[in-house]
N, C-alpha and C positions, 0 to 999 in steps of 0.2 A: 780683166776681172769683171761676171758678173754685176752691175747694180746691185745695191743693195736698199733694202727698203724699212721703215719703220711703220706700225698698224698705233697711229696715235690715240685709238680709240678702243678698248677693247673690254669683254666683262672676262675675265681669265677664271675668275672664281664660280662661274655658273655654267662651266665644263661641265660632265664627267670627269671624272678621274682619270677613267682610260683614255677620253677623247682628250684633255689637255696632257697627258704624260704624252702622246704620241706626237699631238702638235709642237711641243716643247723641241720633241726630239728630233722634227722635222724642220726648226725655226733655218739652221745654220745651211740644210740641203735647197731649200728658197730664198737664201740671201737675207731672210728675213735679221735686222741686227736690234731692235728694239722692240718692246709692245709698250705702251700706256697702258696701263692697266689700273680702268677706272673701280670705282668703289659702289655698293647699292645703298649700305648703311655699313652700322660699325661691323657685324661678323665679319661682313664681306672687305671691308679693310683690313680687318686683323689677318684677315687668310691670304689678299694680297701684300699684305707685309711680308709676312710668312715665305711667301712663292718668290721675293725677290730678295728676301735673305739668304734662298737656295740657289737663284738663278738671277745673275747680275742685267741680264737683260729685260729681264721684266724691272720696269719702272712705276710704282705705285701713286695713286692719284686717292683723296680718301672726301667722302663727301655722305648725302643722302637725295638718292635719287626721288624725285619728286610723284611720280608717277605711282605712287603710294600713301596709304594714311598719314599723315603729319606724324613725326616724329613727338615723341612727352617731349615735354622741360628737362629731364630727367636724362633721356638719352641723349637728345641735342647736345647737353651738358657734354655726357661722354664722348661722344664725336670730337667734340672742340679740343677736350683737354687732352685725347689721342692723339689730333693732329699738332699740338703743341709738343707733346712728350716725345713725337719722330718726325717732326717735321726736316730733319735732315735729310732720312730718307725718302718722305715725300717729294714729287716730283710736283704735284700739282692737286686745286682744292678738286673735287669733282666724281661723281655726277652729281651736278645741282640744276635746279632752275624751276619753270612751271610746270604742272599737271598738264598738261593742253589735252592729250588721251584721255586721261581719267576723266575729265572734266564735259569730254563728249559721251562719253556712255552713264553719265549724270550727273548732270547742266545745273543741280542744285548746290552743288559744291562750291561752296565760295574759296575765291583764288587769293583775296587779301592773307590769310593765315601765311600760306605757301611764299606767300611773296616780301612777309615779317619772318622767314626762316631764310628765305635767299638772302634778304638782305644781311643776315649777320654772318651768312655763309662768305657774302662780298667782301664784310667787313673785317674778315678772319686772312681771305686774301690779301687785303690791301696791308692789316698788320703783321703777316707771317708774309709779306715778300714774296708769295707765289702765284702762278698764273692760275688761272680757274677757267674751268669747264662746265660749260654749260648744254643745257636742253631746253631750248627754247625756239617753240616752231610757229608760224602761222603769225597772229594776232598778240600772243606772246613775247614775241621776239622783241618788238618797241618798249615792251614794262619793262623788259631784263634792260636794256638799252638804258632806259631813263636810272634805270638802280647803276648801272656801271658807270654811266657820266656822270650822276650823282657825286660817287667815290672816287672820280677821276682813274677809274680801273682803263688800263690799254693791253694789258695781255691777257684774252680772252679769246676764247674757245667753242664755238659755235658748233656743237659735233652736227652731222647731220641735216644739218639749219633748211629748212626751208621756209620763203615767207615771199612778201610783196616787193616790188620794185622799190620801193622807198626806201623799207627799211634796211634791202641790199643795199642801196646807194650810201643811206647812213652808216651800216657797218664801214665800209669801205671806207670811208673820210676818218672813220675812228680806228682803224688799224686793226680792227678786229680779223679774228683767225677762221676759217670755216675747214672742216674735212669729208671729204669726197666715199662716200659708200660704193662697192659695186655696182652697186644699182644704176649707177652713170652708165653703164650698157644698156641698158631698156629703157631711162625712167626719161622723158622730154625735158621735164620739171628741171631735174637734176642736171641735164645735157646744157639745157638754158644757163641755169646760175653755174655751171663750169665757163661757157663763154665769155660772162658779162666778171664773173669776178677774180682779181688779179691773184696770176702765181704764186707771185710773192709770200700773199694771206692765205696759202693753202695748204694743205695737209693731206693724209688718205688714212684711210681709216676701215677697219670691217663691223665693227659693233657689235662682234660674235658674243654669245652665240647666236644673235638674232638669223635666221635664214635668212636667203633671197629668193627669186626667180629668173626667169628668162635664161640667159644659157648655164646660171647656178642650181635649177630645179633639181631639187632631188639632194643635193651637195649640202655636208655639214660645213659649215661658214669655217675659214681657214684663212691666214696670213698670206697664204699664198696668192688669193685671189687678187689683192692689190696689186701685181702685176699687170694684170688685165685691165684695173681701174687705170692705171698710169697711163696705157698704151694709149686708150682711150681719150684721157684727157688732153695726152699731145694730141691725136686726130684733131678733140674738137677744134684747140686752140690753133692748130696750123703750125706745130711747134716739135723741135728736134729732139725724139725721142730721149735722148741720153740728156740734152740740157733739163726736161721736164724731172727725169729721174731724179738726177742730182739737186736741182731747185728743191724739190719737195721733201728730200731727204734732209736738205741743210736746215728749211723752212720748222724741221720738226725737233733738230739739233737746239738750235736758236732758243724757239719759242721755251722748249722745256729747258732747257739748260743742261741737255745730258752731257756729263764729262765723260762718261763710258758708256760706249758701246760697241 
């Protein structure tokens, strides 16, 4: 039996229509047997709700990605008490964390607001029982840190993560989760923190529909590609392709708690 693989990271609702009906339909022909299918704000979880009321292998994640305006009072409200009203089928809080993007193309923006909106995103986590996903890169990644030790939060989700030696080392002691992009074929960066951080806390992930490069140039981002990232990651680590599979596949069973897939 082929591996099969889960894309613990994904925006499913910023398809196309035609490009996610065909990937849908392509999920079962790549082995593909789950997606996370994280959230940007409330439309964008109403519509991932939606996608895995039709298709049991999408699994929704419902949050507000930070890499935009601060959410009102108003809507925050709404998020919250959406995530309370389905939190069953919630799998997990997320996309949350800091602007770090935003924050570079301007520096005037203060990150306290952003960081009084994670924290009750944390604090919705730790009351609603589920793990949470985060966006938190660089200089960032130690504030989210200090807000999840705060909460005593241990199931977390680092999509993407990149940052300093230290504060890998601290995820690490904290049980925290990281998931692996394509981009682990080209990027050093990324090749580096697949050596240094353990199996166990890993995951893989495509971040669709964000594009790539290097040998995905040109390529609309696809589930599929996580096979490549797998093979890859056994290379780095010196590790037997079939055991890497399965690890990472288990790795993403565990952390969400999916009972089906």
């Amino acid at each position: 039996m082929e591996n099969q693989i889960i894309d613990a990271h994904i925006h499913l609702d910023m398809y196309d229509e035609p490009d996610r009906n065909m990937l849908l339909k392509e999920l079962k022909h790549h082995h593909v047997a789950a997606l996370i299918a994280v959230s940007y704000h409330l439309q964008s979880a109403k519509m991932n709700l939606e996608f895995s009321r039709i298709d049991k292998r999408i699994k929704p994640a419902f949050g507000y990605h930070p890499e935009q305006e601060l959410p009102s009072d108003r809507m925050l409200e709404e998020i919250i008490l959406f995530m309370h009203r389905h939190q069953q089928e919630m799998v997990a809080i997320g996309e949350v964390g800091l602007p770090y993007y935003l924050r570079q193309e301007k520096p005037s923006i203060p990150v306290e607001p952003y960081m009084e909106v994670l924290e009750l995103f944390i604090q919705q986590a730790v009351k609603l029982d589920k793990p949470i996903v985060l966006h938190a890169v660089y200089e960032d990644a130690p504030i989210v840190c200090d807000l999840l030790e705060k909460y005593s939060v241990k199931k977390a989700h680092f999509h993407w993560f990149k940052g300093d030696p230290q504060t890998v080392e601290r995820m690490q002691q904290n049980g925290y989760y990281i998931s692996i992009t394509p981009d682990v074929l080209y990027e050093k960066e990324i090749q580096r923190l697949v050596k240094r951080y353990p199996l166990a806390n890993m995951m893989v992930e495509t971040d669709g529909p964000w594009t790539f490069t290097g040998p995905f140039t040109g390529e609309k981002t696809d589930p599929k590609m996580i096979h490549q990232s797998i093979r890859k990651i056994a290379e780095l680590k010196g590790l037997d392709k079939e055991d890497v599979y399965h690890r990472l596949y288990e790795n993403t069973i565990e952390f969400y708690r999916l009972l089906t897939v």
